[in-house]
DSSP file (Angstrom, degrees, kcal/mol; ACC not computed):
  #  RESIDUE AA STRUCTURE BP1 BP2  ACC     N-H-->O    O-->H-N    N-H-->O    O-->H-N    TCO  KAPPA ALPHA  PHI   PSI    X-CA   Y-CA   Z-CA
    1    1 A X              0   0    0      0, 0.0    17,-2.6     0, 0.0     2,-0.5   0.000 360.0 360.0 360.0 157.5  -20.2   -8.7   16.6
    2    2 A X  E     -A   17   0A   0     15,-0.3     2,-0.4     2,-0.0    15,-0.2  -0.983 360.0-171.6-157.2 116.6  -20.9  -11.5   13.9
    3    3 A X  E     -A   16   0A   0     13,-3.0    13,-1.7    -2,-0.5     2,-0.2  -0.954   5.7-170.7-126.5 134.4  -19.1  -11.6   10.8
    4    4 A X  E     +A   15   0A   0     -2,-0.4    93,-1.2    11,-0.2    94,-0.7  -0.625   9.2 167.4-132.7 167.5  -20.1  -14.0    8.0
    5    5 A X  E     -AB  14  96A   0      9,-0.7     9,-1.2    91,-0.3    91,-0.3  -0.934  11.5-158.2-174.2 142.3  -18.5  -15.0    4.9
    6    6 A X  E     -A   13   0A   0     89,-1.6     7,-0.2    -2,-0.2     2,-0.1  -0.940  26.5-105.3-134.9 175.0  -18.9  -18.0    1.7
    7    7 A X        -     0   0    0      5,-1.6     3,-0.3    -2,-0.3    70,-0.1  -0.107  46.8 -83.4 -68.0-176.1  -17.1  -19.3   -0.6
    8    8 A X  S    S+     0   0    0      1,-0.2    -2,-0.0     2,-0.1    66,-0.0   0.895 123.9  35.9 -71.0 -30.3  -17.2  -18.6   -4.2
    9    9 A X  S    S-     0   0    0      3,-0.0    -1,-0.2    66,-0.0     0, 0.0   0.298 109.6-117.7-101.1 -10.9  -20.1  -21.0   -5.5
   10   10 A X  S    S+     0   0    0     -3,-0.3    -2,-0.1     2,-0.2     3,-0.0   0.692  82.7 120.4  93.2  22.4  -21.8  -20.3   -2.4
   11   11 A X  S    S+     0   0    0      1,-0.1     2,-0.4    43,-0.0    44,-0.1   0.772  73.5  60.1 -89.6  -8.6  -21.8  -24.3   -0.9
   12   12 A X        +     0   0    0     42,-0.2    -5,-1.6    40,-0.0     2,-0.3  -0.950  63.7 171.8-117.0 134.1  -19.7  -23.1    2.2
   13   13 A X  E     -AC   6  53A   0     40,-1.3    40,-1.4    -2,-0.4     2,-0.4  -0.851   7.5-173.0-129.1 165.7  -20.9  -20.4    4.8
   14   14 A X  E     -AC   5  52A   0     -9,-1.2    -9,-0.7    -2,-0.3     2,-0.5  -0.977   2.9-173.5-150.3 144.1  -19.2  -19.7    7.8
   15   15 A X  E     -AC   4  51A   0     36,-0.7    36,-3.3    -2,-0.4     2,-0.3  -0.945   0.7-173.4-153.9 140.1  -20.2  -17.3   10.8
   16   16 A X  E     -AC   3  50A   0    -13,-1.7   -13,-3.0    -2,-0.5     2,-0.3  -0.961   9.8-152.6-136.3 152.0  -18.4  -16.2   13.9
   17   17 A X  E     +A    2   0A   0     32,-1.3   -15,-0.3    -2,-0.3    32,-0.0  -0.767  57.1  28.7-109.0 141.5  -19.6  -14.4   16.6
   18   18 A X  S    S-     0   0    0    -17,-2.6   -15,-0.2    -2,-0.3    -2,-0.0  -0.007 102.6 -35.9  76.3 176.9  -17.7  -12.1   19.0
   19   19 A X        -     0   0    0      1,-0.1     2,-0.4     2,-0.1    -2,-0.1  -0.208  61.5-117.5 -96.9 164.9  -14.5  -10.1   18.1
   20   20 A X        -     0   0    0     25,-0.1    25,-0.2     1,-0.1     3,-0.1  -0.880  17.6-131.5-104.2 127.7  -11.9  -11.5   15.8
   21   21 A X  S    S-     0   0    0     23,-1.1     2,-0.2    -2,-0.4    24,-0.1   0.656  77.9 -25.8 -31.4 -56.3   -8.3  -12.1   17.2
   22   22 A X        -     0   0    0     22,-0.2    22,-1.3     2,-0.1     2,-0.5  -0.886  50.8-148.2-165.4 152.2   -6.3  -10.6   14.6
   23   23 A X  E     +D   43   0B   0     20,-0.3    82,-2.3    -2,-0.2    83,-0.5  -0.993  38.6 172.1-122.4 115.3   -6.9   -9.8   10.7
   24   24 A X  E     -D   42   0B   0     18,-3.0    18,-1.8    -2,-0.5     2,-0.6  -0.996  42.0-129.5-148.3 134.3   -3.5   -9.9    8.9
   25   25 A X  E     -De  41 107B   0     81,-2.8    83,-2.9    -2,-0.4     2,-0.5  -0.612  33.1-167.7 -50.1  87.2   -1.8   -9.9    5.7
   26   26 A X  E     -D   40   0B   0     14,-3.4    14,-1.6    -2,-0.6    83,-0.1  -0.653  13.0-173.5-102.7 171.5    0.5  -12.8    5.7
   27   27 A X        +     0   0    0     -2,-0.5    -1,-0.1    81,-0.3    87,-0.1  -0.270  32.7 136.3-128.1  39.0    3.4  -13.2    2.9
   28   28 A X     >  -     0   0    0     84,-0.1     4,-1.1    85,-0.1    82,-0.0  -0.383  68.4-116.0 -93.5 172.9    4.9  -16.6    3.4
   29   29 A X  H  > S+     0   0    0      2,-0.1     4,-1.2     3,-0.1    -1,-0.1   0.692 113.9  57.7 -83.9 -16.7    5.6  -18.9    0.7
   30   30 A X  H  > S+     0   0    0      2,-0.2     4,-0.7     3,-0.1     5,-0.3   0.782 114.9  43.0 -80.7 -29.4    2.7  -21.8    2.2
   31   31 A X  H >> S+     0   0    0      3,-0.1     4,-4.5     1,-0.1     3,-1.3   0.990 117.9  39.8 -62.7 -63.8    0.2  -18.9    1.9
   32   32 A X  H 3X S+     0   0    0     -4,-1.1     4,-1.8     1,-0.2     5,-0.4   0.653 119.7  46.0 -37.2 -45.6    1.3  -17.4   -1.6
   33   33 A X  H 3< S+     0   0    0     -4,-1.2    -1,-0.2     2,-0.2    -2,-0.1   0.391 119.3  41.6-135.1 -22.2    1.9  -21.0   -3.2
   34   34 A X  H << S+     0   0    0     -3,-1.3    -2,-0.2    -4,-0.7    -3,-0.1   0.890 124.6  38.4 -82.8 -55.5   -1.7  -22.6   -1.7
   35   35 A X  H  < S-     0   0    0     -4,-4.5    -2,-0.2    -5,-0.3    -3,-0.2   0.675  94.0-139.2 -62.3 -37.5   -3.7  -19.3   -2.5
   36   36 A X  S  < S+     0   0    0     -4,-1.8    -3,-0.2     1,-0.2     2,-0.2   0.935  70.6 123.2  51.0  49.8   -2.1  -18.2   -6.1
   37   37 A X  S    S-     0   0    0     -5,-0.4    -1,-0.2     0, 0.0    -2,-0.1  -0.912  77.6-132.9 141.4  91.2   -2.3  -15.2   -4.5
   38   38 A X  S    S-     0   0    0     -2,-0.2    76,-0.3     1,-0.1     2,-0.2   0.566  97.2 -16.2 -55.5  10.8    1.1  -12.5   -3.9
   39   39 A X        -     0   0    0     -7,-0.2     2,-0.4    -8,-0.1   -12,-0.2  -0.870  69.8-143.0 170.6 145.0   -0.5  -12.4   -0.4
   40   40 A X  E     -D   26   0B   0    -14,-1.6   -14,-3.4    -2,-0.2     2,-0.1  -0.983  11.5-132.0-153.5 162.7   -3.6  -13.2    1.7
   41   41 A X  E     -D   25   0B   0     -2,-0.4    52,-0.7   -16,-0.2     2,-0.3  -0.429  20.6-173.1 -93.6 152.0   -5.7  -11.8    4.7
   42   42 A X  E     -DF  24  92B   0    -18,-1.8   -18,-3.0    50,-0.2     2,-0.3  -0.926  10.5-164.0-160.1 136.9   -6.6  -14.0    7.3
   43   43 A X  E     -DF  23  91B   0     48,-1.8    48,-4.6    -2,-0.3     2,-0.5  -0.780  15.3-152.5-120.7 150.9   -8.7  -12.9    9.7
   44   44 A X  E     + F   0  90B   0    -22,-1.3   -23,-1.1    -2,-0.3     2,-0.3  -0.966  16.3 173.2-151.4 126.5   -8.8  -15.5   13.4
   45   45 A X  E     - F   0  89B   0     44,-2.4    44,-2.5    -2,-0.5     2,-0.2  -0.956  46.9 -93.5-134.1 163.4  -11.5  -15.9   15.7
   46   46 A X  E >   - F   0  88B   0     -2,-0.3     3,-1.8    42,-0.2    42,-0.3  -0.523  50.3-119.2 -70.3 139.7  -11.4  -18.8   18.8
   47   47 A X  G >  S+     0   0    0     40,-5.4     3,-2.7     1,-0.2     2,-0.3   0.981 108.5  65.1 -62.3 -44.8  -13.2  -22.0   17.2
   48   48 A X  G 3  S+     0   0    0     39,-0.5    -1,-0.2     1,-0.2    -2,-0.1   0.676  96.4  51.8 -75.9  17.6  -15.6  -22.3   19.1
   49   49 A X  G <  S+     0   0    0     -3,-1.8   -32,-1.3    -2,-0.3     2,-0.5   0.258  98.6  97.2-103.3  -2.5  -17.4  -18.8   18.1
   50   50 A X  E <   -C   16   0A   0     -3,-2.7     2,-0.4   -34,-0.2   -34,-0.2  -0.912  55.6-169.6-104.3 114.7  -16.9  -20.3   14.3
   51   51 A X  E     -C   15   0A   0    -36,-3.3   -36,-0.7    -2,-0.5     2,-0.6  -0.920   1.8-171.4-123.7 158.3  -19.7  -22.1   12.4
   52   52 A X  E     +C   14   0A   0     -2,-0.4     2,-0.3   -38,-0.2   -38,-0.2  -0.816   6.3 176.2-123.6 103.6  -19.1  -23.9    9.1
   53   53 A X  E     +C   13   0A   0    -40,-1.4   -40,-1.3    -2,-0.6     2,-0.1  -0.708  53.1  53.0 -91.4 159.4  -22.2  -25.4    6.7
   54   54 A X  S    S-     0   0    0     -2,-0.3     2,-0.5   -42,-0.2   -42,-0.2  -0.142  96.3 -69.4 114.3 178.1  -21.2  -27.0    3.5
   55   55 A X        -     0   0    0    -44,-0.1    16,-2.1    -2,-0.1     2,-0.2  -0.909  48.2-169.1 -97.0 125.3  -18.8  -29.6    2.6
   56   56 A X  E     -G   70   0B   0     -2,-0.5     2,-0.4    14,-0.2    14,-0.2  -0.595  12.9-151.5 -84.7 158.0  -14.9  -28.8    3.0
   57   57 A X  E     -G   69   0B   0     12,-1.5    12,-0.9    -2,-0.2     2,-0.4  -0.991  19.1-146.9-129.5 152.6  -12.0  -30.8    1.9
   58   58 A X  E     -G   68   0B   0     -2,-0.4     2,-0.3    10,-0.2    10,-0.2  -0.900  10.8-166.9-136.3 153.8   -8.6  -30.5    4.0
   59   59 A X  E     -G   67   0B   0      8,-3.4     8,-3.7    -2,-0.4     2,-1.5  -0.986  23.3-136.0-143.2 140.2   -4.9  -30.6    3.0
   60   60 A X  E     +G   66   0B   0     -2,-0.3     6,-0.2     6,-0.3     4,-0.1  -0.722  28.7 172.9-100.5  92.0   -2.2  -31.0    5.6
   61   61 A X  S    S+     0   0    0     -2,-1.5     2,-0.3     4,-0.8     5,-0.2   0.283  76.2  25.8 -88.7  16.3    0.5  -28.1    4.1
   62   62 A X  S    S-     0   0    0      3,-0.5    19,-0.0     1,-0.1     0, 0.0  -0.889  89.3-109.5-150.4-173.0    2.4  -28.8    7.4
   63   63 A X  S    S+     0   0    0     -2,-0.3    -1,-0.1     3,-0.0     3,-0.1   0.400 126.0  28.5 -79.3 -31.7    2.8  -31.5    9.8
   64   64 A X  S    S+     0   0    0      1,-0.1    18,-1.0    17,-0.1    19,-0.5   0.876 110.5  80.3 -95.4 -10.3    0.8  -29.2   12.2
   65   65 A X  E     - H   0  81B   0     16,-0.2    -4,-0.8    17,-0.1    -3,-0.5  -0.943  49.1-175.6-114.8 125.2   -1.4  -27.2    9.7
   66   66 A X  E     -GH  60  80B   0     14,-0.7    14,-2.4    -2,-0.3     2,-0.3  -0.864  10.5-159.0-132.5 134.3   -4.2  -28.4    8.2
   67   67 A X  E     -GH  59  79B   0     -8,-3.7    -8,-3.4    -2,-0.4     2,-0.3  -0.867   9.3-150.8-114.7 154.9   -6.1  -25.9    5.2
   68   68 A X  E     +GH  58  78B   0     10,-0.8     9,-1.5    -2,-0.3    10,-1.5  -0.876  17.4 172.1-133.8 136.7   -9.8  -26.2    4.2
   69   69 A X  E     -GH  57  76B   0    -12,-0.9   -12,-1.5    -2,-0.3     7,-0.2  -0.898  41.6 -81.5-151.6 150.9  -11.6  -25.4    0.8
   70   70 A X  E  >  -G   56   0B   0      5,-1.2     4,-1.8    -2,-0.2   -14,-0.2  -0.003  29.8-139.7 -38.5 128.6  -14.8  -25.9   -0.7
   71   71 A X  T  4 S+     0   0    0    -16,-2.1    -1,-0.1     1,-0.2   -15,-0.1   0.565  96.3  40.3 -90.3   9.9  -15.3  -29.1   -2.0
   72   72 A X  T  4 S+     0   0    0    -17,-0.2    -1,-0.2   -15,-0.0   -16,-0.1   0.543 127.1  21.9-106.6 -17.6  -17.0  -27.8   -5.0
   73   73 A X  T  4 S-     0   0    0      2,-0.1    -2,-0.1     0, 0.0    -3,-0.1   0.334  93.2-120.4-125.5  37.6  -15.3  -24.9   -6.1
   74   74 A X     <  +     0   0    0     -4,-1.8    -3,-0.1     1,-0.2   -18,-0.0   0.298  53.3 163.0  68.7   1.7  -11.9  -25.4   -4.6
   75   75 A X        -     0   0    0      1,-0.1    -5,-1.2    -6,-0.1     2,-0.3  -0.160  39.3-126.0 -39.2 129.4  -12.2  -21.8   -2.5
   76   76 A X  E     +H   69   0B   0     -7,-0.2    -7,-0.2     1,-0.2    16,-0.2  -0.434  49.6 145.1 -67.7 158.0   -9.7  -21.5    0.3
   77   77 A X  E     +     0   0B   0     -9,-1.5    15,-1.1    -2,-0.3     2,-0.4   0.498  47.0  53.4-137.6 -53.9  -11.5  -20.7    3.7
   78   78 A X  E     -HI  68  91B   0    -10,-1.5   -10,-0.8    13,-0.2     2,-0.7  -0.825  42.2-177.6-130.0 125.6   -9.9  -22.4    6.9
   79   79 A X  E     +HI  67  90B   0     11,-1.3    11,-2.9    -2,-0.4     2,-0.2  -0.954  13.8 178.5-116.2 109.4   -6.2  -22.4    8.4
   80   80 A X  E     +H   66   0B   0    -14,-2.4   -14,-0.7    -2,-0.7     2,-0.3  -0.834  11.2 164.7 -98.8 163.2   -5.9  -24.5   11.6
   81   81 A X  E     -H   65   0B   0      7,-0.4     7,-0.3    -2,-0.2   -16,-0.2  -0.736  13.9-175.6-144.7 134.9   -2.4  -24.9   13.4
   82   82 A X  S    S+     0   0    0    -18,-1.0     4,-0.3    -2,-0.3   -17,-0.1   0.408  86.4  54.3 -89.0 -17.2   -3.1  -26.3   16.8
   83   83 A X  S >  S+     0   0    0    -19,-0.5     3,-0.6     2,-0.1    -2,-0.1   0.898 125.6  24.1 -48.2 -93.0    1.1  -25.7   17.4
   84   84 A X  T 3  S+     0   0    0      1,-0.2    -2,-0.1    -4,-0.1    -1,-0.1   0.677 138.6  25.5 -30.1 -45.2    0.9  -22.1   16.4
   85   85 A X  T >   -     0   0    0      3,-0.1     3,-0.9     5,-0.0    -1,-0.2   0.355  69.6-163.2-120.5   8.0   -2.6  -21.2   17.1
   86   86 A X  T <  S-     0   0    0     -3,-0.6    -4,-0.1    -4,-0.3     3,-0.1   0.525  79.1  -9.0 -41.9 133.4   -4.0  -23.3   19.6
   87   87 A X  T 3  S+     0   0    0      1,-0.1   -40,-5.4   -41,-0.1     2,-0.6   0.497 100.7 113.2  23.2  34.5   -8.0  -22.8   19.1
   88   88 A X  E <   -F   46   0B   0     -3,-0.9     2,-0.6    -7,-0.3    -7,-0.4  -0.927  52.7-155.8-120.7 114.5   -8.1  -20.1   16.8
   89   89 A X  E     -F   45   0B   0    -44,-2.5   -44,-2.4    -2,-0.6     2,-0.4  -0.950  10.6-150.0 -86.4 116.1   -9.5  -20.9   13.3
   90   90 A X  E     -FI  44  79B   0    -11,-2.9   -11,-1.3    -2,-0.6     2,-0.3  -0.499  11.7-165.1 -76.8 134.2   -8.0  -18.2   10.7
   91   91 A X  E     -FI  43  78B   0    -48,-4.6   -48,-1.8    -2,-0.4     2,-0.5  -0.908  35.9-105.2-109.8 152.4  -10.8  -17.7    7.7
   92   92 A X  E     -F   42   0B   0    -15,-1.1   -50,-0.2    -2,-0.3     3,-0.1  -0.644  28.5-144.0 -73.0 157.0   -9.2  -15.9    4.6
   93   93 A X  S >  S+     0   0    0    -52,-0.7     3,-2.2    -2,-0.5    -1,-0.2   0.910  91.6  74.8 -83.5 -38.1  -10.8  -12.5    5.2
   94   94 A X  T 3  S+     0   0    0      1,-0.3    -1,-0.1   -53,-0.2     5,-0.1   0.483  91.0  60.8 -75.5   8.4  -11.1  -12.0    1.1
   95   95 A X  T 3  S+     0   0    0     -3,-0.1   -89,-1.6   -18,-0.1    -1,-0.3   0.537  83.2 118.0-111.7   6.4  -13.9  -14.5    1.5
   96   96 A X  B X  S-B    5   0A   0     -3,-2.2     3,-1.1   -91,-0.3   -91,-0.3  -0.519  75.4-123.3 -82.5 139.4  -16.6  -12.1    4.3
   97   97 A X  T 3  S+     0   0    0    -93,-1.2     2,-0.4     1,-0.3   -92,-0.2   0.807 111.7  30.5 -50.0 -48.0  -19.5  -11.3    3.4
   98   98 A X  T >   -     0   0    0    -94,-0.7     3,-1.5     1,-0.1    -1,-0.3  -0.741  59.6-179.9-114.9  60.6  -18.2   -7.3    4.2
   99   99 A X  G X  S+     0   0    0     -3,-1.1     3,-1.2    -2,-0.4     2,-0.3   0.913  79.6  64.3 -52.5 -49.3  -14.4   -7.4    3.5
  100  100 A X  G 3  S+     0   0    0      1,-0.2    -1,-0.3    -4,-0.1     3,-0.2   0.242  84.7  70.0 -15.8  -9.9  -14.9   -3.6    4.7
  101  101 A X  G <  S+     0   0    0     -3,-1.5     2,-0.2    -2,-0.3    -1,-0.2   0.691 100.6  30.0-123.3 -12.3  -15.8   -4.1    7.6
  102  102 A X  S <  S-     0   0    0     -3,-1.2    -1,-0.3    -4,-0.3     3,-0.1  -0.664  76.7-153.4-122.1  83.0  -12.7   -5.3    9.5
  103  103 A X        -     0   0    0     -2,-0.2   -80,-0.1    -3,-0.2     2,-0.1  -0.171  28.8 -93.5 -62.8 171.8   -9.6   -3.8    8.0
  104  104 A X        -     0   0    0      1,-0.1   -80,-0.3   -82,-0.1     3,-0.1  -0.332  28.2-160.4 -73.2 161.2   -6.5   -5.6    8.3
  105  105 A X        +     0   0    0    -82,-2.3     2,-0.3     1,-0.1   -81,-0.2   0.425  60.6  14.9-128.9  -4.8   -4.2   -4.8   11.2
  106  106 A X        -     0   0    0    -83,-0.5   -81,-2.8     2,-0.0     2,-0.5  -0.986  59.5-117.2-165.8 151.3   -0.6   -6.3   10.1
  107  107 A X  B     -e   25   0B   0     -2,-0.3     2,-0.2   -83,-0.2   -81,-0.2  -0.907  39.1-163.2 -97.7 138.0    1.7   -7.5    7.6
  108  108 A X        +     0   0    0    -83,-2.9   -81,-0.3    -2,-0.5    -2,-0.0  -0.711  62.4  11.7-108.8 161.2    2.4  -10.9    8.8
  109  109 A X  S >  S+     0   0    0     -2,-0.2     3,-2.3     1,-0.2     4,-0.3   0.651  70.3 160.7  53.9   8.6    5.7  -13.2    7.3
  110  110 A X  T 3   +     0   0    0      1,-0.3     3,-0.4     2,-0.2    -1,-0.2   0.596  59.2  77.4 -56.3  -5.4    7.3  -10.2    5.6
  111  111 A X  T 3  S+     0   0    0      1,-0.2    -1,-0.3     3,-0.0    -2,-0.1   0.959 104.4  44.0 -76.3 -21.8   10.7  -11.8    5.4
  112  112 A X  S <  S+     0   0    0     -3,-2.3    -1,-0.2     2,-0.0    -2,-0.2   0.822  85.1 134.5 -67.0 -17.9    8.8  -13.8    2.2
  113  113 A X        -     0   0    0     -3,-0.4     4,-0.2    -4,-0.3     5,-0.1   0.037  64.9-121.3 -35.6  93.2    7.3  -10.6    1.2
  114  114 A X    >   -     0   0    0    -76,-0.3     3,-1.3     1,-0.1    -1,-0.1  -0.185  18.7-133.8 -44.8 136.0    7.7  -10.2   -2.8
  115  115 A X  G >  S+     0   0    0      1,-0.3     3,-1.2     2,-0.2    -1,-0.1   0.847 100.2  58.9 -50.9 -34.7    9.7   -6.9   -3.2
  116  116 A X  G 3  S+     0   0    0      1,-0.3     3,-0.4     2,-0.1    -1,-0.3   0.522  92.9  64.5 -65.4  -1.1    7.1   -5.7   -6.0
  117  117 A X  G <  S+     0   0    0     -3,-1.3    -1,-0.3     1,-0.2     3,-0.2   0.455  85.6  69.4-118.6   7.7    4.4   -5.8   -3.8
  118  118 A X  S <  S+     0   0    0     -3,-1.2    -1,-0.2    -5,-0.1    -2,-0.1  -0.003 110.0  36.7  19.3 -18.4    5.9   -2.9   -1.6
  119  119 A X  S >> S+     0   0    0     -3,-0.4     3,-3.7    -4,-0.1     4,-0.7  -0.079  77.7 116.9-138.1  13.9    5.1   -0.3   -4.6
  120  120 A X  G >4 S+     0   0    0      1,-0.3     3,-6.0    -3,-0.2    -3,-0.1   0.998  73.9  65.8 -66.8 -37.5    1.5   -1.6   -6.2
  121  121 A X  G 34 S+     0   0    0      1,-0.3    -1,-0.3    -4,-0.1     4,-0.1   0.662  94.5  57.2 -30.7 -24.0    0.0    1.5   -5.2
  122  122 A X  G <4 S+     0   0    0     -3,-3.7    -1,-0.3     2,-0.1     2,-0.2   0.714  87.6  92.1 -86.0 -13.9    2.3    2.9   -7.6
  123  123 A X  S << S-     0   0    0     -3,-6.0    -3,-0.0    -4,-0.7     0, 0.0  -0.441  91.2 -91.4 -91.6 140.6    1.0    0.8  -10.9
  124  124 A X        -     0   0    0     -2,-0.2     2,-0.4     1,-0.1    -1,-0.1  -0.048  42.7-145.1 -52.7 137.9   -1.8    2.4  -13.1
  125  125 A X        -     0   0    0     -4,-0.1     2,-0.4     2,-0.0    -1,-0.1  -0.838  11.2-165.7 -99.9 142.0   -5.4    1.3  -11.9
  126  126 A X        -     0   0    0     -2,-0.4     4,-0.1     2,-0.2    -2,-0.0  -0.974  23.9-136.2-118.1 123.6   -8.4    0.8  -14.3
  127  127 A X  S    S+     0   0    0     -2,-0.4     2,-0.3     2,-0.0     3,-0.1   0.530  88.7   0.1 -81.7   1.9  -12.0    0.6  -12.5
  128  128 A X  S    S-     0   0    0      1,-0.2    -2,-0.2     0, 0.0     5,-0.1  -0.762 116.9 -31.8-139.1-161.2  -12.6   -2.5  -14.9
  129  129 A X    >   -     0   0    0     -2,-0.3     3,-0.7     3,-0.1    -1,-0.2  -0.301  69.3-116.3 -14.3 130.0  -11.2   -4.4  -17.4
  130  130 A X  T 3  S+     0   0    0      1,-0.3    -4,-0.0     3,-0.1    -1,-0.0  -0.802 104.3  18.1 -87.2 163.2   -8.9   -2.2  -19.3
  131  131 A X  T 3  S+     0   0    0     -2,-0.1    -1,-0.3     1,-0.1    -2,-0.0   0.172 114.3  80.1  64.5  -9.8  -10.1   -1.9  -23.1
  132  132 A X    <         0   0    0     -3,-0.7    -3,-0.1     0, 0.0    -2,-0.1  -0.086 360.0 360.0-130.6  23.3  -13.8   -3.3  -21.7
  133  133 A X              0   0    0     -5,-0.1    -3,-0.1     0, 0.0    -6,-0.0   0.733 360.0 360.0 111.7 360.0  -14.9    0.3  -20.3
């Protein structure tokens, strides 16, 4: 299996080979609060099955955790923990080439979970813009 992915401006590509660890919804407040995001997928393959063109920039949001984004249009992409995760790179999933193609498999971090985000399914949906069509 090979799943591929960029960032938004398209200066970072990423491709991994072979099956992905786990694809998960996490809720924490270090996701939510990096991302501006109520939540984000992250999808984990072993590094050495991961490869990464473009330029990145890293921010250390832990003492163990290190995050990667594009260094031209700020996209997140890459969560290491080497604690946590020891040789597993997480990619956000919302960044694959086919976000279809791997669904997610857990809620991760729910005790952060916003309570509203438990019901969105309920809130009216618009297939565009509303007002724009």
């Amino acid at each position: 299996m090979t799943t591929s992915g960029r960032c938004h401006c398209g200066a970072v590509t990423w491709r991994a080979t072979g099956e992905p660890k786990h694809h998960a919804i996490c809720h924490c407040d270090d996701c939510r609060r990096w991302s501006g995001a109520p939540l984000v997928g992250w999808i984990a393959f072993d590094e050495g099955e991961v490869e990464i063109a473009g330029e990145t920039r890293a921010y250390h949001s832990s003492e163990a955790a290190t995050r990667e984004f594009c260094a031209a249009c700020g996209t997140g992409l890459f969560y290491r923990n080497p604690s946590a995760l020891p040789g597993i790179v997480d990619i956000q999933s919302g960044t694959m080439d086919d976000p279809e193609a791997v669904p997610p498999g857990a809620h991760i971090m729910t005790k952060h979970r916003l309570g509203w985000t438990r019901e969105m399914d309920k809130l009216p949906e618009f297939e565009s813009y509303p007002g724009m069509g």
